[in-house]
C-alpha positions, -999 to 999 in steps of 0.1 A, spaced: 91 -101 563 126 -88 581 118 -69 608 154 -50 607 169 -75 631 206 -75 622 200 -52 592 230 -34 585 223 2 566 241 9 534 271 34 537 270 67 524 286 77 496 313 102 498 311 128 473 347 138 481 363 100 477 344 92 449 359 123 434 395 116 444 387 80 422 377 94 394 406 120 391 447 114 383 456 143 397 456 135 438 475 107 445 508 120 423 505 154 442 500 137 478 530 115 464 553 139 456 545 164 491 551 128 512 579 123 495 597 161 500 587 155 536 605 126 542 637 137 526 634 165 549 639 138 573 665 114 561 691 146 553 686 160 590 694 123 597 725 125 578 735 155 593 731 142 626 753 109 618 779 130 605 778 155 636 779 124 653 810 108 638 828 141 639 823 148 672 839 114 678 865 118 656 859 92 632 872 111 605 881 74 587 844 67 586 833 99 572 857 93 543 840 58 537 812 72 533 817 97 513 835 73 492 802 50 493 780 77 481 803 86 454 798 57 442 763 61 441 760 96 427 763 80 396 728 58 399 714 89 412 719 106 385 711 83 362 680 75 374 668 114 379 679 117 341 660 83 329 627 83 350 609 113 337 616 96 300 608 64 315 574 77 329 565 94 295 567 62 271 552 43 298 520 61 299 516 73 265 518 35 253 496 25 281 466 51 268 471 38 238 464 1 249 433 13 271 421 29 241 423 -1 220 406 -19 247 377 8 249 368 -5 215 353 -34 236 338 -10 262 339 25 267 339 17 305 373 -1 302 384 40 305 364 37 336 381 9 349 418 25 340 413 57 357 399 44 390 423 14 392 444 15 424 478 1 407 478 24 380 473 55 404 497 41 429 523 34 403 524 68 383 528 81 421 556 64 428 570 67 393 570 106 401 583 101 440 611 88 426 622 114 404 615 140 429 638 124 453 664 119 428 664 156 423 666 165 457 691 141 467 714 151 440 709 190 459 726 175 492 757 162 479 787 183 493 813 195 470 840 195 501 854 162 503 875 170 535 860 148 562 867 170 590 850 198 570 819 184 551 785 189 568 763 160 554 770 128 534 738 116 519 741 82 524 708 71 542 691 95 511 710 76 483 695 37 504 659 54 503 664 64 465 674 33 455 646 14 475 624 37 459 639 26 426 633 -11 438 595 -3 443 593 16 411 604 -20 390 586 -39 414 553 -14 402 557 -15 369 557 -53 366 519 -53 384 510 -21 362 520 -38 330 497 -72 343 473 -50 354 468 -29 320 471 -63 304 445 -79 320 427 -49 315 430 -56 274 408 -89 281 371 -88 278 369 -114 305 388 -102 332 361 -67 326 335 -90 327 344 -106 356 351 -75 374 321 -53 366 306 -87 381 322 -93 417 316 -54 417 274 -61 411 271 -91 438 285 -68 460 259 -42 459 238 -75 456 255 -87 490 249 -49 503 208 -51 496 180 -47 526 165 -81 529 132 -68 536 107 -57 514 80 -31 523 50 -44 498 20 -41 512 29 -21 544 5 6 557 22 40 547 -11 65 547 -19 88 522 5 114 501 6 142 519 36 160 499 63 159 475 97 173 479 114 182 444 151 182 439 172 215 438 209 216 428 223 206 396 218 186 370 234 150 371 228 113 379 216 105 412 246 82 425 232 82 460 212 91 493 225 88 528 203 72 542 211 73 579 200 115 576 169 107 558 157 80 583 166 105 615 144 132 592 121 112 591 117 96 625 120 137 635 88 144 620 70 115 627 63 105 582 70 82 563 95 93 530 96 75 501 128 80 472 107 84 439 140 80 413 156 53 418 192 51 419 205 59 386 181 81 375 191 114 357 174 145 380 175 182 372 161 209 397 125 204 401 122 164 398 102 147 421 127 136 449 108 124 478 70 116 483 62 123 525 35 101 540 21 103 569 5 126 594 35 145 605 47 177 591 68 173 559 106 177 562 125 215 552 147 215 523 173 227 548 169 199 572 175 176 539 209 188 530 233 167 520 209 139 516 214 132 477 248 132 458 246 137 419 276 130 395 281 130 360 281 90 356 265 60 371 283 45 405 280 6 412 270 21 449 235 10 456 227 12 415 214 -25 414 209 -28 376 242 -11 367 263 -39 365 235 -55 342 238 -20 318 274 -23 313 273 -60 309 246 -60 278 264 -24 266 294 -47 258 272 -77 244 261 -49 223 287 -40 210 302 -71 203 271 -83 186 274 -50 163 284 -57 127 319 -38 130 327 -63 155 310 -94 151 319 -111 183 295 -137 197 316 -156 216 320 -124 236 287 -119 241 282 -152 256 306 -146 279 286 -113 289 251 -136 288 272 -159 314 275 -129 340 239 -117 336 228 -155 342 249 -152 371 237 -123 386 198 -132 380 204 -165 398 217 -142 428 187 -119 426 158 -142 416 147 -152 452 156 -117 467 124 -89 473 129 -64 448 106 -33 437 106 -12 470 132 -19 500 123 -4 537 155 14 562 139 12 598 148 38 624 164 23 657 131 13 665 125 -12 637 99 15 620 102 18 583 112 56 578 124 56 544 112 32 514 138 34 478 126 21 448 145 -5 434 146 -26 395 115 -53 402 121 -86 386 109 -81 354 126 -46 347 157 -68 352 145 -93 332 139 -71 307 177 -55 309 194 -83 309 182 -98 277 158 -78 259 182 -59 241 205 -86 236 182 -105 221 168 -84 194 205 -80 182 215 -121 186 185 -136 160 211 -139 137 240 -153 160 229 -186 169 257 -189 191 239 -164 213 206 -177 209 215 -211 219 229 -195 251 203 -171 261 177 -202 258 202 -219 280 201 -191 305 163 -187 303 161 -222 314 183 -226 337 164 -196 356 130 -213 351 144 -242 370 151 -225 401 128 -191 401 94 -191 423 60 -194 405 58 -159 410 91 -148 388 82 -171 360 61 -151 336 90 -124 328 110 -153 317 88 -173 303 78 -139 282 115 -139 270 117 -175 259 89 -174 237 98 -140 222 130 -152 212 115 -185 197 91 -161 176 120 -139 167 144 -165 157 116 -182 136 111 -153 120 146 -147 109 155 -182 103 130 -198 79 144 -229 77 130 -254 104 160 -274 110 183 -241 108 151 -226 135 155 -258 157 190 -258 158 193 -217 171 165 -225 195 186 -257 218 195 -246 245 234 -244 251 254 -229 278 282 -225 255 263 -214 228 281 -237 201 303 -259 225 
């Protein structure tokens, strides 16, 4: 058993960023404010050259300059007249790709709206036309050099690198929303994103540890929602404080409304106040990958689903979805699972969360799949593959949930396929399904 040496504890999650992901709205607005700040800048900076070059008398070198951003009044105003169109046929044809694409997935919207390049992009799509508009404000209608008070010129350079970025954007933006159209590239992300709350998992398990007896249950208050997440580092000092034991009864995932049963106290000590458990729990509307360890598995067999669905008939996609889940498994097939321990700085356990055991995984990652595939030999060839290949490397102990699947799906495959050579043929096992 890990006795907490070099355990690291989960982060919390923060409500506040994992709102500022799942809204548009932010990074535009904190765009556009940056960007009226820093022309701010750059004219006082053009002022001052020109004092500058006045006070010297280098009236010739005001007129260049003036000549220069003549020049590039035009761009300017081009560009403030063309980006706002720009921005609007951009984004109206990229919805419309994402939502072809959500025919795949619903979470593909997910995806989309949480993506870093699309946000940054749209950001600096509107940066740009707000610093067109205001530079076009600061050109001077005197064209006396002795007289004029500020040439833009250092605003036109920063409008026109700004431009240069904005191209350079919308090349990654149109890769990104591309990829974004391919099942594989979703598969593969909601993937790395899984091993990484894989990667993130206590190494310890707390089976058969001495907790005492129940002595109380704390119920949830607060709104209704999915439990996303509970910082852990308050409820292990809370616990530690009172000298019990608290054990998470929903798991991570879970939906809640005011009055589930949140926490289970064992242990002698005095059970914790509601007050001295604020801010312990944060509920949203949807599922986070942040410590959910079968979500990645739920959107993986959602999309096997749905391409296994008669509007779509798409097995080959669904192997590609039974290829991740394999891979995950193999991950998670020597790791303890059921009930993981956080230890105070001591090394005590303080607070045990329920986790997916083996089988419940098991049983997500192929259950529904295969109840759906018994006519998609394709799929049956590769879940038999996959079944396999985890019965050559799982423990004695983690055998039976698999060894429950493989002879479920011989039985339902027999029974849809009456013919034995048509049978035999659905039941070899195939990585590729029909290679």
């Amino acid at each position: 058993m890990d006795t907490g040496k070099g355990y690291r504890r989960p982060r919390a999650l923060s409500p506040l960023r994992e709102h500022l992901r799942d809204t548009f709205w932010f990074a535009p607005t904190a765009a556009m404010v940056l960007t009226f700040a820093l022309w701010t800048g750059v004219s006082e900076a053009d002022a001052a050259i020109i004092r500058m070059l006045q006070d010297r008398q280098a009236y010739d070198e005001v007129a260049e300059l003036i000549r220069l951003v003549d020049d590039a009044k035009t761009v300017i105003t081009t560009v403030s007249s063309a980006m706002m169109t720009f921005i609007g046929v951009v984004f109206s044809i990229s919805l419309v790709a994402v939502q072809m694409a959500s025919g795949q997935s619903p979470r593909v919207v997910r995806i989309f709206v949480r993506s870093r390049i699309t946000k940054l992009t749209f950001a600096v799509f509107l940066a740009t036309f707000t610093l067109s508009l205001l530079v076009l404000t600061s050109f001077d209608s005197e064209s006396d050099p002795r007289l004029v008070t500020s040439v833009p010129f250092l605003q036109c350079a920063f409008t026109l690198l700004m431009v240069a970025l904005s191209l350079f954007l919308f090349i990654a933006y149109v890769n990104s929303t591309l990829r974004l159209m391919r099942v594989g590239h979703v598969v593969d992300r909601i993937t790395g994103e899984a091993l990484r709350v894989v990667d993130k998992m206590p190494r310890g398990d707390v089976g058969g540890l001495p907790f005492g007896p129940e002595t109380a249950r704390i119920g949830y208050s607060g709104r209704g929602g999915v439990l996303r997440d509970v910082n852990i580092a308050r409820l292990v000092r809370a616990a530690r404080r009172h000298g019990v034991v608290l054990r998470l009864i929903p798991r991570i995932g879970d939906f809640v409304v005011t009055g589930t049963p949140l926490l289970a106290v064992h242990g002698g000590g005095k059970a914790p106040s509601r007050r001295g458990l604020r801010y312990t729990v944060s509920v949203g509307v949807e599922r986070t990958f942040h410590q959910d360890l079968g979500f990645g598995l739920r959107q993986l067999g959602d999309i096997a689903l749905r391409a296994l669905s008669p509007a779509i008939n798409d097995p080959t996609t669904a192997v590609q979805c039974l290829d991740r889940i394999v891979q995950l498994l193999t991950a998670l097939v020597n790791r303890p699972l059921g009930a993981v321990g956080h230890r105070d700085g001591k090394g005590e356990v303080r607070l045990v969360q329920n986790v997916p055991d083996w089988a419940d995984l098991v049983d997500l990652s192929f259950s529904e799949i295969r109840l759906c595939a018994v006519g998609s030999p394709q799929v049956t060839r590769r879940i038999a593959a996959g079944l396999d290949d985890l019965l050559r490397i799982a423990p004695e102990a983690r055998r039976a949930p698999l060894l429950r699947h493989r002879a479920l799906l011989g039985q339902a495959v027999t029974l849809a396929v009456p013919q034995p050579s048509e049978c035999a043929f659905a039941l070899e096992p195939d990585r590729q399904g029909i290679g």
